[in-house]
N, C-alpha and C positions, 0 to 999 in steps of 0.2 A: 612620134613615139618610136623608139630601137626595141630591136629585140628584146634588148636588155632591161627592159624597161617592165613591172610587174602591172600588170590591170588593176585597174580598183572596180569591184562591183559590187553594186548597192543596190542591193532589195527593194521595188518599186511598190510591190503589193504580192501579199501573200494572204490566201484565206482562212480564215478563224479555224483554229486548229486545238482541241484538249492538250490537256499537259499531257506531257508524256514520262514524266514521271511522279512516282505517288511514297508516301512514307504508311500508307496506309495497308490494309490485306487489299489479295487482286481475285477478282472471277474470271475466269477464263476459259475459252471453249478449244477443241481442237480445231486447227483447218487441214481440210485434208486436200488432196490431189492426186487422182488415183487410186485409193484409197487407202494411202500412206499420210502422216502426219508430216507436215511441211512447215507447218508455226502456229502461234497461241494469237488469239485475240484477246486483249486481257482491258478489263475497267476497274475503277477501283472500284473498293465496298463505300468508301466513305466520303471518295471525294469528286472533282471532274476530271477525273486523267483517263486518258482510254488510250492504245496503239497496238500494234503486232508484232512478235517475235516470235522472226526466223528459227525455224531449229536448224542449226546448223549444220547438221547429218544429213541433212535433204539437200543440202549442194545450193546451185544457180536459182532452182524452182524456187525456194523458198525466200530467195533476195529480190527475185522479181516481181514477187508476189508482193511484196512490202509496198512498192510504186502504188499498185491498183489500192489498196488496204489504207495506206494514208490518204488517197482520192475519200476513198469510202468515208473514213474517217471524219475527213473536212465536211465533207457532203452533210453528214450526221448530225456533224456540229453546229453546222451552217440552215441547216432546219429546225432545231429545237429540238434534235432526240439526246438523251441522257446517254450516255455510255453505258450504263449498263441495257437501258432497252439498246443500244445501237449491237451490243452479244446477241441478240433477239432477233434482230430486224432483218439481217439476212441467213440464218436459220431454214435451214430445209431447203433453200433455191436449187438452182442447177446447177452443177460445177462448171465454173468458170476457167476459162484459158488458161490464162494466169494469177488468177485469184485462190482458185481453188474452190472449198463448199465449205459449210459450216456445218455439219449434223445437227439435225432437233434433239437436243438435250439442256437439261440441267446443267449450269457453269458450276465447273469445279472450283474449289476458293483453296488457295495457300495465304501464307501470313504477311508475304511480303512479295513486291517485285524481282528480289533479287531470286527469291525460291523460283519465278518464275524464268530467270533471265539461265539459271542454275537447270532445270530442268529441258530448255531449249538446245542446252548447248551438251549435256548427256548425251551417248552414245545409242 
């Protein structure tokens, strides 16, 4: 193989993962770090999609944070918790390195993903 030459790489295994997109409304919680908001955990109302978004006003913290949150995610998934319990499930913990914390509260619900993907990227 020359430099010149492009890799092929093929995915071996990958762990069961929610959609990560939904046509449906989202619940979503804040995450915070510091006690600044860094990104949304969001699931649907109505279907299996669940993932995080970065706010992207929080810089590096908040794309790092995405690593740990899709771990989480899988983890979730890969156990039988529903995305919406999986907004629940780490709820109140300790704030984590790079993960951040999730406040005990009530999930806020918008109408759609993009409201969410729209208010991540707000200033």
């Amino acid at each position: 193989m020359s430099l010149k030459d492009q890799p092929e790489f093929r995915t071996v295994h990958a762990p069961d993962a929610y959609p990560r997109t939904t046509a449906s409304a989202v619940r979503y919680v804040p995450v915070l770090k510091d006690g600044a908001v860094i990104g949304y955990l969001w699931a649907a109302a109505t279907d299996d999609a669940a993932q995080y978004v970065p706010r992207e006003q929080a810089g590096d913290a908040a794309f790092d944070a995405a690593v740990v949150w899709t771990r989480r995610l899988r983890w979730a998934k890969a156990n039988g918790v529903t995305p919406l319990q999986a907004l629940r499930h780490w709820a109140g913990e300790a704030e984590d390195a790079r993960a951040g914390q999730v406040p005990v509260r009530q999930p806020f619900e918008l109408p759609s993903l993009r409201a969410l993907e729209e208010l991540a990227a707000a200033a």
